[in-house]
ZALUM-257804 format. One record per residue (C-alpha): residue number from 0; x, y, z; residue in three letters. Coordinates in steps of 0.1 Angstrom, whole numbers. Example, Ala and Ser with C-alpha at 12.3 -4.5 7.8 and 13.67 -1.06 7.14 Angstrom:
// ZALUM-257804
pos east north up code
0 123 -45 78 ALA
1 137 -11 71 SER
// end
This chain:
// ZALUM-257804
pos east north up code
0 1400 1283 744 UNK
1 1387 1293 780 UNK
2 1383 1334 784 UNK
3 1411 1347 808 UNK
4 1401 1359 841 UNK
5 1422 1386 860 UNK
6 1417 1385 896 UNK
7 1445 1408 907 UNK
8 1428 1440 904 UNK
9 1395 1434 925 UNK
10 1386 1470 944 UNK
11 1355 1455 961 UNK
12 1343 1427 970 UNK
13 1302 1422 969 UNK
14 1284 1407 990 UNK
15 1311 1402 1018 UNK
16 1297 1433 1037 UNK
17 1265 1413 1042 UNK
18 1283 1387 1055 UNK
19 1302 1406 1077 UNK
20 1265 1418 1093 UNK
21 1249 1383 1092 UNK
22 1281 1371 1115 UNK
23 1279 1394 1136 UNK
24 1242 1389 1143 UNK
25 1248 1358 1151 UNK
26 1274 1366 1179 UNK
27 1245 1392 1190 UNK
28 1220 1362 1191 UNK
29 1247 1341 1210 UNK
30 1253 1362 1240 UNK
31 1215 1377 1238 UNK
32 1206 1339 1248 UNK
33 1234 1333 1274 UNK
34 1226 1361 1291 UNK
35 1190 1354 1289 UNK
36 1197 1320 1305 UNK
37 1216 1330 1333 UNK
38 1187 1359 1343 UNK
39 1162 1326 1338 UNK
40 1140 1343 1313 UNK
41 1124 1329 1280 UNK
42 1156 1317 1258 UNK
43 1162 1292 1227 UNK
44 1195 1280 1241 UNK
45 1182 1246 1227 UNK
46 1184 1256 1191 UNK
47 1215 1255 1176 UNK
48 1207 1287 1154 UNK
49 1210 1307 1183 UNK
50 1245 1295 1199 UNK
51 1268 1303 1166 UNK
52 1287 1328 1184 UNK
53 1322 1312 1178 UNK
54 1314 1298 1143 UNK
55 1307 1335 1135 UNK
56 1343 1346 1154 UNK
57 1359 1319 1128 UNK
58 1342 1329 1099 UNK
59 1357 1366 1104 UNK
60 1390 1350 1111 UNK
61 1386 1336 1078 UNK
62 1377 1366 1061 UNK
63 1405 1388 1080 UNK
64 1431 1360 1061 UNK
65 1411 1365 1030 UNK
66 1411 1401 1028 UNK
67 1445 1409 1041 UNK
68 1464 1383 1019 UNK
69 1446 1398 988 UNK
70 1450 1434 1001 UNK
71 1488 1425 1003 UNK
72 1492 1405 970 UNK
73 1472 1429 952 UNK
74 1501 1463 969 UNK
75 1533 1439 959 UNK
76 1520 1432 923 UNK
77 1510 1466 917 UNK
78 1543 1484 937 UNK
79 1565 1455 938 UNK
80 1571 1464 979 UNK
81 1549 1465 1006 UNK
82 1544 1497 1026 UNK
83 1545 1483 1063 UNK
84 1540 1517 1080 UNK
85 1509 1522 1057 UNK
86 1493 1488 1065 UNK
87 1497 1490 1101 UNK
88 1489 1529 1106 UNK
89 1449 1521 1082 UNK
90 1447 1492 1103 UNK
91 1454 1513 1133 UNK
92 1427 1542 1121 UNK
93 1400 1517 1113 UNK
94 1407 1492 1148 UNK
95 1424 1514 1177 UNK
96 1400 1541 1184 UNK
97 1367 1513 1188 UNK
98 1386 1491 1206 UNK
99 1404 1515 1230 UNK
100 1372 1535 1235 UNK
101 1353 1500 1246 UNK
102 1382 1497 1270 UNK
103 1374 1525 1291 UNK
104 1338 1524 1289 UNK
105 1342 1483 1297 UNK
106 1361 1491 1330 UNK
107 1363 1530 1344 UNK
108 1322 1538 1327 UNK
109 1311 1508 1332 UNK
110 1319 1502 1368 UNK
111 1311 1534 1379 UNK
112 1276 1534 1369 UNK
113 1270 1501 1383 UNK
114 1279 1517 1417 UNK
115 1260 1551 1404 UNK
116 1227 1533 1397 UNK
117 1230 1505 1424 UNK
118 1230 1481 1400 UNK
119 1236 1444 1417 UNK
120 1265 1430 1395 UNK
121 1299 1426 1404 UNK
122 1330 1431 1378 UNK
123 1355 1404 1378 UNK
124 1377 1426 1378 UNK
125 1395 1463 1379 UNK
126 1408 1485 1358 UNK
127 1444 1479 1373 UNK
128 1440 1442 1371 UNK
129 1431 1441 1330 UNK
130 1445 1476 1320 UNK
131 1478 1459 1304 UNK
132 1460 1429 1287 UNK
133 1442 1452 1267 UNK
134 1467 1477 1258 UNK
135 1491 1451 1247 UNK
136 1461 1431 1230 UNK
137 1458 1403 1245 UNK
138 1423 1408 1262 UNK
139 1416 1368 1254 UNK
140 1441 1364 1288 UNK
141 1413 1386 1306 UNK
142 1385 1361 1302 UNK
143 1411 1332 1312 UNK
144 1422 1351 1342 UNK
145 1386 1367 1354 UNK
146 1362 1346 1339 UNK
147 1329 1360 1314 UNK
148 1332 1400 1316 UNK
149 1316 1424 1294 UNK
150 1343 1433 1271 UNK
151 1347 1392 1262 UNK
152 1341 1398 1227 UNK
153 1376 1420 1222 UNK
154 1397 1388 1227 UNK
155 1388 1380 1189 UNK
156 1400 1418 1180 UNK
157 1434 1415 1199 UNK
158 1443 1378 1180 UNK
159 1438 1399 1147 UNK
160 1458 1426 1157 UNK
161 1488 1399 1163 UNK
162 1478 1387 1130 UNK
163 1482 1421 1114 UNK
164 1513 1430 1130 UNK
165 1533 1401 1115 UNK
166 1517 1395 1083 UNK
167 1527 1428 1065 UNK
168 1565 1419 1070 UNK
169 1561 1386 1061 UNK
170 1548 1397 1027 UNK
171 1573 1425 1023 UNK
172 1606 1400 1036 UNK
173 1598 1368 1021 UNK
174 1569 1372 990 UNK
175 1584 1347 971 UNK
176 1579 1324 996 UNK
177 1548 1334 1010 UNK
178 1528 1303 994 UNK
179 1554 1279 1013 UNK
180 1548 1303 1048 UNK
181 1514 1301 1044 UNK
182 1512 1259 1045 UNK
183 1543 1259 1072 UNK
184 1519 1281 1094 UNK
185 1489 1256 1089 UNK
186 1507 1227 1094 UNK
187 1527 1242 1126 UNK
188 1492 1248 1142 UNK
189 1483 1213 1134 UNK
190 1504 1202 1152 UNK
191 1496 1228 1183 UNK
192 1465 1217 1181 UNK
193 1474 1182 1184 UNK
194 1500 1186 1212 UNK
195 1468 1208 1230 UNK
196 1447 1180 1227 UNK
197 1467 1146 1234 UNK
198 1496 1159 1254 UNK
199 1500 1193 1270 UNK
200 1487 1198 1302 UNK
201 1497 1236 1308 UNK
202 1460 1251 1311 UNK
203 1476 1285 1297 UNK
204 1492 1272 1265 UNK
205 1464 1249 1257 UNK
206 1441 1280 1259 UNK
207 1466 1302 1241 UNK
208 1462 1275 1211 UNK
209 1433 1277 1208 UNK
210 1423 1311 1208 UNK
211 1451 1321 1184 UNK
212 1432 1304 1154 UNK
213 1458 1313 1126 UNK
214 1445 1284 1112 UNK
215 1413 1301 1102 UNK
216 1437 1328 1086 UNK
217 1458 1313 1071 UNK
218 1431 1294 1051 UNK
219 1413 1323 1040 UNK
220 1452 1336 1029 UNK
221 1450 1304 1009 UNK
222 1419 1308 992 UNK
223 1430 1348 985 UNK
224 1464 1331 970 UNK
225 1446 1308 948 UNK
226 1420 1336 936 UNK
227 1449 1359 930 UNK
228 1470 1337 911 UNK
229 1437 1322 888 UNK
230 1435 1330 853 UNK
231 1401 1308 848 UNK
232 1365 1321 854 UNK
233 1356 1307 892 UNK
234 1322 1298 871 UNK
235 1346 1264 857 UNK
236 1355 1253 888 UNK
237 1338 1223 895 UNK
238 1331 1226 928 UNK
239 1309 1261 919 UNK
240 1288 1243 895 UNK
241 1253 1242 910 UNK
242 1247 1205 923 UNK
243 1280 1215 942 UNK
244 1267 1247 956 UNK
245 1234 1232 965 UNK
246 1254 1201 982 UNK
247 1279 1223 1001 UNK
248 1259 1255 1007 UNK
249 1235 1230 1020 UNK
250 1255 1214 1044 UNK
251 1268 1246 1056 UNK
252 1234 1257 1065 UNK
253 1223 1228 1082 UNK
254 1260 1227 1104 UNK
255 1250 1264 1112 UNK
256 1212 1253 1123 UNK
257 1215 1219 1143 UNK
258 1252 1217 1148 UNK
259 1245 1218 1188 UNK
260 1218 1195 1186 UNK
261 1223 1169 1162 UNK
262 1240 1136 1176 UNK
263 1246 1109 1146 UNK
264 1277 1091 1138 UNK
265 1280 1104 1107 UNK
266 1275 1139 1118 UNK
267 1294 1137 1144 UNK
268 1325 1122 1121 UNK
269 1322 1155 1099 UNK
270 1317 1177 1125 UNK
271 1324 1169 1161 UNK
272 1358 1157 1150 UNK
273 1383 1173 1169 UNK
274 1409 1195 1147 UNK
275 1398 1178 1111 UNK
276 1362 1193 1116 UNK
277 1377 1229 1124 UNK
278 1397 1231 1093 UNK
279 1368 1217 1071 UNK
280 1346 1247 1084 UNK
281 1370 1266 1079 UNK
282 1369 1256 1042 UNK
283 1333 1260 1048 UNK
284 1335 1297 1052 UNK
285 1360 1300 1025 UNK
286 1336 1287 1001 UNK
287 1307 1305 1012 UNK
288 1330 1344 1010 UNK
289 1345 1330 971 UNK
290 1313 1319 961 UNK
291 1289 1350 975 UNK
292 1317 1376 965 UNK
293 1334 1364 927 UNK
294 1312 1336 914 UNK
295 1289 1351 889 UNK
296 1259 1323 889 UNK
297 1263 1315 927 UNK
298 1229 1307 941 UNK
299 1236 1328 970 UNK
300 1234 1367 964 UNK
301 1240 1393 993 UNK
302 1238 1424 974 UNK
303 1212 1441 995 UNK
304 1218 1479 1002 UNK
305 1202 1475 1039 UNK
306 1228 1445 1042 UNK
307 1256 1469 1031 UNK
308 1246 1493 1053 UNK
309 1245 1471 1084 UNK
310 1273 1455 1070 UNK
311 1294 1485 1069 UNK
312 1286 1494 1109 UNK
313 1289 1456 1121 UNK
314 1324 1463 1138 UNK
315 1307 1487 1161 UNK
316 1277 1464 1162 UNK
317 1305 1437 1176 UNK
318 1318 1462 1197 UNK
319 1286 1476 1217 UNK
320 1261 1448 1214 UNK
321 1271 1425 1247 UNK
322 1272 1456 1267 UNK
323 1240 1468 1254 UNK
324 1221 1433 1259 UNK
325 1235 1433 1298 UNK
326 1216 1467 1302 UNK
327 1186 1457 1284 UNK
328 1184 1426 1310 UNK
329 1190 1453 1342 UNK
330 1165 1477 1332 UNK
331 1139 1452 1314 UNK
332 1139 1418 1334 UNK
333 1110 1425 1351 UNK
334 1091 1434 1330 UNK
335 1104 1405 1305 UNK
336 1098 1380 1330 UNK
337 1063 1386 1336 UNK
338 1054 1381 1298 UNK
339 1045 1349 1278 UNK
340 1078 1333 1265 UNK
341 1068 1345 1226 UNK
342 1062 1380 1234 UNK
343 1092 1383 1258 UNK
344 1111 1373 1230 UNK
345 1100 1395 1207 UNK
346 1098 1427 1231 UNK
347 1137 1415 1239 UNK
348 1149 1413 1207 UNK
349 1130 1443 1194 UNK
350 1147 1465 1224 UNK
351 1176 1448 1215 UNK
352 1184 1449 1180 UNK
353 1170 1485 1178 UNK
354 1193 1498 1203 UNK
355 1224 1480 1188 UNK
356 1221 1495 1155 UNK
357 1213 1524 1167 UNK
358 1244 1530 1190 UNK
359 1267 1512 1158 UNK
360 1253 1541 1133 UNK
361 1260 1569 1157 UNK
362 1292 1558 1166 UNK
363 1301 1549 1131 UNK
364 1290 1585 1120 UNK
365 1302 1600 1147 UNK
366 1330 1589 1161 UNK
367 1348 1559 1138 UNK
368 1345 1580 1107 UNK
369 1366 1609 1122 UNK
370 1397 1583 1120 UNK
371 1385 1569 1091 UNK
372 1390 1600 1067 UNK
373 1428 1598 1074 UNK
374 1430 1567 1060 UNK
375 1429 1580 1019 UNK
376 1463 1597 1032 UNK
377 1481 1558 1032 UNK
378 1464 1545 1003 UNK
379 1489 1541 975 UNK
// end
């Protein structure tokens, strides 16, 4: 007989914090080197390390799907409802007062001390142009409209508010068929996909597809369906036996490292298909938040405090960091430019990385966990 597992009463999951970080450095290290490129200073925009910012926006897709799901399986089983004004006012604590704060700083602060400091940059756009986009969260239409802008990175947070907003219901109205929804969404955006790619010619809707990657979510929904519903360990899955998590852990790494700059058939079949390659990195980083987070002998262990820690502040590390590397490039370019492409690097990033965290922690202490203490009052 096999030992019974339960999976419906998890509280935390390890490790996923320090995944939460490591993504989001990578989105840091994306637009560090974009930026960095279009002020011609020392850059690695030629290693694929360093241009992971939208496999990183996927991966927390994923996890969102993940976490949700199980947040809302785990509620149903336990209460036999779901509480839809307490999912959407915690979700409301923990997102609305960043997001809506970057708002104003991104185009009334922002702006103004451009003109304050004679800075020479000009905003694609103003405050009356964008004000509605963000409010009604679809800041993903601003970068369509306007082009690049320095709140780019809150088009990812208004898709997972649309996310939010319809998933609680659908769990409340129709749990007994939410395995059936959950494949009827995938295979719906399939198709998208494919009408995006072959037929439509609409620049708008194509976009729209694209950026609302329910796909991604609905996959890690999958994977929290499957986890909540297994009575096994994970540890007799096949697939989390060693030679599999060398093999696929393996392959992950190397997608995340030379992805950009590797061009072989092969590759390029497993990868650079289009639509089949998104799903199966998708299933990537499925894998990878399983395996790091429930499998007990999983080669990969994230359960460093200083992980946690940063972990625990990477939403405002999200939030701040494109912002903060734009400054650093006003006020240090110079200087940067003048220096040997090693040392500019490192003086960039040390600048850089410094300041982020810093902001993240006081903001976190400061400002996110004033909304954050109301949330206890919803828990059920």
């Amino acid at each position: 007989m096999q030992p019974m597992a339960n999976y419906k009463n998890i509280s935390f999951f390890e490790g996923l914090n320090s995944l939460r970080f490591l993504a989001a450095f990578l989105v840091v290290l994306h637009h560090a080197e974009t930026i960095r490129l279009k002020y011609a200073l020392p850059n690695f925009q030629h290693i694929g390390l360093f241009k992971n910012g939208d496999n990183a926006v996927t991966f927390f897709f994923v996890l969102s799907g993940f976490l949700i799901t199980y947040l809302l399986l785990k509620e149903h089983s336990r209460t036999q409802t779901i509480s839809i004004k307490n999912f959407y006012v915690k979700r409301v604590l923990r997102i609305w007062p960043l997001y809506f704060l970057l708002m104003v700083i991104g185009t009334v602060l922002v702006p103004f001390a451009f003109e304050l400091l004679h800075i020479n940059y000009e905003m694609p756009y103003t405050f009356s142009q964008v004000w509605a986009y963000f409010v009604f969260f679809l800041p993903g239409l601003v970068t369509f409209y306007f082009g690049h802008h320095l709140l780019e990175p809150l088009w990812s947070i208004g898709i997972e508010e649309v996310f939010y907003l319809m998933w609680a219901p659908l769990f409340k109205f129709f749990k007994k068929y939410i395995l059936a929804i959950l494949i009827a969404i995938l295979v719906i955006k399939i198709i998208l996909l494919l009408l995006a790619q072959y037929w439509l010619q609409n620049e708008l809707i194509i976009y729209l597809i694209q950026i609302f990657r329910f796909e991604a979510m609905v996959i890690g929904g999958l994977g929290a369906y499957f986890i909540f519903n297994r009575t096994a360990p994970l540890t007799n899955l096949v697939i989390y036996k060693k030679p599999f998590q060398v093999l696929i852990y393996g392959t992950l790494i190397a997608y995340l490292l030379f992805f950009s700059t590797i061009n072989q058939v092969v590759w390029n079949a497993i990868f650079q298909t289009p639509i089949l390659s998104g799903l199966l990195i998708n299933c990537l980083f499925l894998y990878l938040i399983i395996g790091v987070s429930l499998v007990e002998h999983n080669i990969i262990k994230l359960r460093s405090k200083t992980l946690n820690f940063l972990g625990e502040i990477s939403y405002g590390i999200y939030m701040y960091h494109l912002i903060i590397i734009f400054g650093c490039i006003q006020v240090f370019k110079n200087y940067l430019s003048q220096l040997s492409a090693p040392i500019s690097s490192f003086v960039f990033y040390a600048i850089v990385i410094s300041m982020v965290i810093a902001v993240s922690v006081v903001s976190k202490i400061t400002f996110e966990n004033y909304f954050l203490k109301f949330k206890t009052k919803f828990d059920n």
